[in-house]
C-alpha positions, -999 to +999 in steps of 0.1 A: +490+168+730+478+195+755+457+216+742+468+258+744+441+258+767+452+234+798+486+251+795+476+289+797+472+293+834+452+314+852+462+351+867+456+339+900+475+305+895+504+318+879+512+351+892+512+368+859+513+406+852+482+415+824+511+437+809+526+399+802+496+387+787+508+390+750+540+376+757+534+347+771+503+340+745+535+340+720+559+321+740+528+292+747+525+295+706+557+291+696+560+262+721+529+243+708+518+257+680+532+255+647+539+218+647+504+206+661+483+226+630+509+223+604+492+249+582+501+274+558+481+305+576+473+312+600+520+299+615+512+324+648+492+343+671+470+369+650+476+403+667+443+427+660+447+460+667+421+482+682+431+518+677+417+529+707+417+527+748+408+489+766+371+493+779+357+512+748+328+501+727+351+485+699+377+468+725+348+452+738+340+440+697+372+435+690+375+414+722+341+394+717+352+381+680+384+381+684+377+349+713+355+333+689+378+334+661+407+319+679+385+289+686+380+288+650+414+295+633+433+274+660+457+300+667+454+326+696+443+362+686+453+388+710+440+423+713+465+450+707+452+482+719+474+515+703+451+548+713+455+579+699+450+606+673+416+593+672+432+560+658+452+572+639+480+558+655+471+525+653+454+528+616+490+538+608+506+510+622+484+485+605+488+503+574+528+497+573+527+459+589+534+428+567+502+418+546+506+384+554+473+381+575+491+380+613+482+416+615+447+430+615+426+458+624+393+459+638+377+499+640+350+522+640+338+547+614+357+575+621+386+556+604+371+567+572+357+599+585+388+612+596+399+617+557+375+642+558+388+666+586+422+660+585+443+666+549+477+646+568+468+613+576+497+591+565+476+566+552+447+559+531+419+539+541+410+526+504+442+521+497+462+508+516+436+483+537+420+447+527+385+451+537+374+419+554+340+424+574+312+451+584+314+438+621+282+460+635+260+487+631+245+507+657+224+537+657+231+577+668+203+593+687+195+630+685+186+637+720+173+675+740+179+684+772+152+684+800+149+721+797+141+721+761+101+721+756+107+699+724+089+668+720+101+660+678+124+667+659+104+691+635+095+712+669+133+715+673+136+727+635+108+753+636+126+769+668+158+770+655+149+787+619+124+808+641+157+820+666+187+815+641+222+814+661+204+810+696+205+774+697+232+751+707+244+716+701+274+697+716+297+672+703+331+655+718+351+671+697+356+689+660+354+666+632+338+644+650+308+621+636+285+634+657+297+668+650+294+660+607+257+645+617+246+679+633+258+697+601+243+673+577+211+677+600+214+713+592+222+714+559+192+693+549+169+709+579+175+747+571+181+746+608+209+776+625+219+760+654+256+764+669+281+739+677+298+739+709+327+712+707+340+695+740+370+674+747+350+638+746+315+631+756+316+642+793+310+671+798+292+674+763+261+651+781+269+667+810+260+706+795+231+686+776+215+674+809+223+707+824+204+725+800+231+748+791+230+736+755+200+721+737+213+693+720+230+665+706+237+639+685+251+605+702+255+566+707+225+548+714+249+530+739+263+564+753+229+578+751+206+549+771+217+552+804+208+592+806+175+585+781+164+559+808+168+580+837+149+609+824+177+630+820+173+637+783+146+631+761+155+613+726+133+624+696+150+605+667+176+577+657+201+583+627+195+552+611+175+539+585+151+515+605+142+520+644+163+507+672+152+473+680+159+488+719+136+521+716+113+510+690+089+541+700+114+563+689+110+572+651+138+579+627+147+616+613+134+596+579+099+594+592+101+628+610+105+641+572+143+640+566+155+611+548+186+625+537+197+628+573+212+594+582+243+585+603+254+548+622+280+533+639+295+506+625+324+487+635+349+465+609+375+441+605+405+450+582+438+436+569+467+454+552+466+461+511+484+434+498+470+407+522+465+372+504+429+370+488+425+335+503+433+346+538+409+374+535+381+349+522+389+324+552+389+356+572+354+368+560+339+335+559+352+328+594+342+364+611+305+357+592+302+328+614+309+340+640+286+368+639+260+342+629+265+328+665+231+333+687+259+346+716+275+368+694+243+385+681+233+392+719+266+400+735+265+427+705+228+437+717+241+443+753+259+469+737+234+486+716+247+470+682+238+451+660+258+421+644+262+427+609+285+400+583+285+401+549+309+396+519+343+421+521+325+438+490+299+455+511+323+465+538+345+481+510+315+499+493+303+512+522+337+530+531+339+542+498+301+558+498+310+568+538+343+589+530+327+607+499+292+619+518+314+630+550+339+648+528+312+669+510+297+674+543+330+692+560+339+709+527+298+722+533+303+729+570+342+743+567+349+718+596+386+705+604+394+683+629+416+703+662 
């Protein structure tokens, strides 16, 4: 039998719209598939949803596993991106679709971090999602301006309890993680500096570089580019160990502030109710594929780090994530806009 492969033609061969893409994944399925793997699960093409815009950091994730677990599962996966509310739309969807392991989720943190700003999600990440794998990790960087005669992270302390209210710092947006990392900084720092919140991280690293506020908490991947041009200067990473990228740059723990840690970390869920053997084939698959040498640096490229483990860790870490961001905007009064 052909395999899906030699029938999936190419864009240029075929004349086919990428709004068409999923479709004809399906048709080509239905077509070849069931019949050739006669199996119980996976019977279709696994749709994972990606609750934000093509071209982001966890499209590209989503994008890079999903590939590699097709190969693996025998079935295509296809990448259904449903943006908005900060993914809430799509964290919705997934909530409500049938927990038979066809429909999965793969996000970023602020799926759990959004409990804490916002009181009318319609769905619960705890319980009403099948933890299935702690995709990757990757560090935040607290960053100054080139105006900013800082040169650590305790310098940046001493002038802001020295000048209380006359410092700034910019996020992309209330609620935000970066925004909850500031005020965790601050609760544990004794440091009075003022957030400014922007509508996404343009013009935030734009008023950063500009000097017109001070600083910032970010993605190392968002961060890099303007770090390696000179434009800012980063003191610290949010993470527990230093960046494997930066590894001159210490972390807030070894500046004195242990207390003060925040990372990015991207996961694969199911619905509640999903099979506990189609989870398990879905851990042990993912872990895998994260295991793969090409994985591991296609992750890299993207300032991440490939992570695995059993669905028990990914589960505990939401769990631990949602409480200390929850104390943390009851702290700081924060809600999201």
């Amino acid at each position: 039998m052909a395999s899906f492969r030699s029938v999936y033609c190419k864009f240029s061969e075929c004349n086919v719209r990428p709004a068409n893409i999923a479709e004809l994944v399906l048709a080509l399925w239905l077509v070849v598939g069931p019949a050739a793997w006669g199996q119980t699960w996976p019977v279709r093409p696994i749709s994972v949803v990606v609750p934000f815009t093509p071209g982001t950091g966890i499209d590209l994730v989503a994008r890079g596993v999903g590939a590699r677990l097709s190969e693996r599962l025998g079935v295509p996966v296809v990448i259904d991106n449903r943006a908005g509310a900060s993914g809430n739309i799509g964290s919705e969807f997934v909530a409500r679709a049938a927990p038979d392991g066809h429909i999965l989720i793969v996000t970023a943190g602020t799926f759990v971090n959004n409990t804490a700003v916002n009181s009318n999600l319609r769905y619960d990440p705890i319980r009403d999602f099948a933890p299935i794998a702690l995709l990757a990790t990757g560090a935040q960087m607290f960053i100054v301006g080139p105006a900013s005669s800082a040169t650590s992270v305790k310098e940046v302390v001493a002038m802001a309890i020295a000048r209380p209210g006359k410092m700034f710092y910019a996020s992309p947006g209330n609620g935000t993680i970066h925004h909850l990392a500031m005020e965790l900084f601050k609760f544990e720092t004794g440091a009075d500096i003022v957030h400014v919140p922007y509508k996404g991280f343009g013009g935030a690293i734009n008023d950063v570089v500009g000097g017109r506020v001070e600083a910032m908490i970010l993605p190392m991947a968002a961060a890099a580019p303007y770090v390696q041009s000179r434009q800012v200067r980063v003191l610290a990473v949010l993470s527990k160990e230093r960046a494997a990228l930066f590894p001159n740059v210490p972390t807030l723990g070894e500046e004195g502030y242990p207390g003060v840690q925040a990372d990015n970390w991207y996961a694969m869920l199911a619905p509640a109710r999903t099979p506990a053997e189609v989870v398990t084939r879905l851990n042990t698959e993912t872990n895998a594929v994260l295991r793969d040498p090409a994985m591991s640096e296609a992750l890299l490229k993207q300032s991440l780090v490939a992570a695995g483990g059993p669905a028990e860790l990914l589960a505990s870490l939401m769990k631990s994530e949602m409480e200390r961001w929850r104390r943390v905007a009851i702290h700081a009064k924060i809600r999201a806009d």
